[in-house]
C-alpha positions as CSV (number, residue, x, y, z in Angstrom):
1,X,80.1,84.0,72.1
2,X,82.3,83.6,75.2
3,X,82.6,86.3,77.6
4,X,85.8,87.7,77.7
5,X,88.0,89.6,79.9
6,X,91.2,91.4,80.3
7,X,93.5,92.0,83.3
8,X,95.9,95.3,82.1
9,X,95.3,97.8,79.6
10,X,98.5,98.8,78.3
11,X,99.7,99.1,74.9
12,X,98.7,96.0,74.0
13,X,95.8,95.2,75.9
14,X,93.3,98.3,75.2
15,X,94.2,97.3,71.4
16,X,92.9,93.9,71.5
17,X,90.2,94.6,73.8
18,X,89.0,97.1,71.6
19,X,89.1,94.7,68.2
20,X,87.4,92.0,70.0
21,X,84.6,94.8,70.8
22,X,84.2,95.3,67.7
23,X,83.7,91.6,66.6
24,X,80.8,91.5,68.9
25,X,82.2,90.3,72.0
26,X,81.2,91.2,75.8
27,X,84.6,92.5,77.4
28,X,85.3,93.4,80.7
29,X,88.4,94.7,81.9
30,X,90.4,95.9,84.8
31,X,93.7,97.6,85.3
32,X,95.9,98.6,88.5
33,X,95.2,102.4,87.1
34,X,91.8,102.5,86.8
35,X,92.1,105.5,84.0
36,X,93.6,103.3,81.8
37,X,90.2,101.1,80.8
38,X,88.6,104.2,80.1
39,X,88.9,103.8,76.2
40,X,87.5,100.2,76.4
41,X,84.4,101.5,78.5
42,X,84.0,104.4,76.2
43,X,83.0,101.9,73.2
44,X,81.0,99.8,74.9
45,X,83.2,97.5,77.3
46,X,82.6,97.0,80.9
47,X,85.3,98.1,84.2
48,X,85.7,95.4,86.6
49,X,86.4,96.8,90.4
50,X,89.4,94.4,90.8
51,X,90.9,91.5,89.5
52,X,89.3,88.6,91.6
53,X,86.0,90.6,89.7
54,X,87.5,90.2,86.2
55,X,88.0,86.3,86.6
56,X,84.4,85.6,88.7
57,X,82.1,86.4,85.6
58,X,84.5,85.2,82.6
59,X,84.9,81.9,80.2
60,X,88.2,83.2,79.0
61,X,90.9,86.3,80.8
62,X,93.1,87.3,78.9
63,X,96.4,88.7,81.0
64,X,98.3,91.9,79.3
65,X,100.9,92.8,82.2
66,X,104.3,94.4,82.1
67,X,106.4,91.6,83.8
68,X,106.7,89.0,85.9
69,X,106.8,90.7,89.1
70,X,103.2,92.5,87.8
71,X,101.8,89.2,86.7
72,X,102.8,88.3,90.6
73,X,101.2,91.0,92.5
74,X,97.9,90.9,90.3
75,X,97.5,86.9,90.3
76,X,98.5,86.7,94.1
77,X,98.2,90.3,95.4
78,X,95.2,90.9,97.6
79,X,91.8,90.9,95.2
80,X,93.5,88.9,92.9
81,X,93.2,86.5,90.4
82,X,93.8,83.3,92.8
């Protein structure tokens, strides 16, 4: 199975991070509030310290983010994505 990863934990992210947990899959994810990932860790998932670390390790990232102006700062920001 592909390793899979998730930048924001939101309402929609910790959700699907948690299902795909389920089904087996090694998750890793990362949010600006660190506090947030705690449910995913809890059952089993993994915290990444930043974003550049979320996409370094994956096959597939999965991005959950509130808007465009977060999907900015995270993809561009420093320790991000790119």
């Amino acid at each position: 199975k592909p390793k899979l990863r998730f930048v924001g934990m939101g309402i929609m992210g910790v959700p699907m991070a948690l299902n795909l947990l389920k089904a087996g899959y090694d998750v890793t994810v990362w949010n600006r509030s660190p506090e947030k990932c705690a449910p995913v860790v809890a059952e089993g998932g993994k915290a990444a310290k930043s974003a550049k670390d979320v996409v370094g390790v994956c096959d597939i990232t999965f991005g959950m983010l509130s808007d465009p102006d977060a999907a900015e700062a995270v993809a561009l920001g420093e320790d991000g994505i790119v």
